[in-house]
N, C-alpha and C positions, 0 to 999 in steps of 0.2 A: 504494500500500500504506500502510496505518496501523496504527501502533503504539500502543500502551495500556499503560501504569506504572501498576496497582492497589498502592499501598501500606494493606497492613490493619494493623488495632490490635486486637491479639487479648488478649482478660484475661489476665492473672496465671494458672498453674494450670489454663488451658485449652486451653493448646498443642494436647495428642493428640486432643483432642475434635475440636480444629480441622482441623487435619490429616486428620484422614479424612473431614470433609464436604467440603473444599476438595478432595481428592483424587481421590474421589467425580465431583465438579462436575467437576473439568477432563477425566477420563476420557470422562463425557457430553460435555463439548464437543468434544475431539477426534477423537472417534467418532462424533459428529451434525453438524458444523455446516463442512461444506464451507469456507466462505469464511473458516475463520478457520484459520492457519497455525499458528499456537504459543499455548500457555497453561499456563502454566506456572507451578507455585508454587516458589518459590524462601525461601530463608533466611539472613541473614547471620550474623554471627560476632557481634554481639549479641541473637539472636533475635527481629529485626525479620521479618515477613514481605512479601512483595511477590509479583504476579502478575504477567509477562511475558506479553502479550496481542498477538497479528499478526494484521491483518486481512486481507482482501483491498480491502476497499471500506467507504465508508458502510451500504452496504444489511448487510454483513454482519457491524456492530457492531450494526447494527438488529436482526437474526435474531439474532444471540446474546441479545441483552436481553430478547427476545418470547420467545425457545425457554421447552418447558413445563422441561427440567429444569433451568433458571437461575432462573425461578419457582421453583419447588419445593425448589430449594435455600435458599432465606429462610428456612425453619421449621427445617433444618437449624444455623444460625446463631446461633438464638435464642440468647441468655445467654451466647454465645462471645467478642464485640465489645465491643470499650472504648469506639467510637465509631464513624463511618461512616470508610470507604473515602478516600483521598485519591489522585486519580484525575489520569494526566497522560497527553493526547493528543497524537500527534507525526506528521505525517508521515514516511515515510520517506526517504532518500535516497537515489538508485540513479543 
């Protein structure tokens, strides 16, 4: 199993925008995409945001990244993002 830390940098003033295309996005993923277990947007207590990502395997961080509604989510984003995604991949421990 693999795990995925999306920390995003969301503008100034653009939170709620963001919010419902993120929201949006993880609902398609968890409703389409068998091999991935959790995805989750989460927030801390200085409004940073982060995605909590469970996979089952390589193939199906693959299938998420290919899937049309994770494309199709990009356009959704436009003018939302301070910058890209800082992204940390982990295996899990069982």
């Amino acid at each position: 199993m693999l795990a995925v830390i999306a920390k995003l940098n969301v503008k100034a003033g653009k939170e709620e925008d963001f919010e419902k295309v993120m929201l949006d996005l993880a609902a398609a993923v968890n409703n389409n995409e068998p091999g991935n277990h959790l995805y989750q947007l989460c927030k801390d207590a200085d409004g940073n945001y982060v995605v909590l990502e469970l996979y089952e395997d390589e193939e199906a961080i693959a299938a998420h990244g290919a899937s049309e509604h994770f494309k199709a989510s990009g356009a959704g984003f436009k003018g939302l993002m301070g910058g890209p995604p800082e992204i940390t991949r982990m295996t899990v421990v069982e």
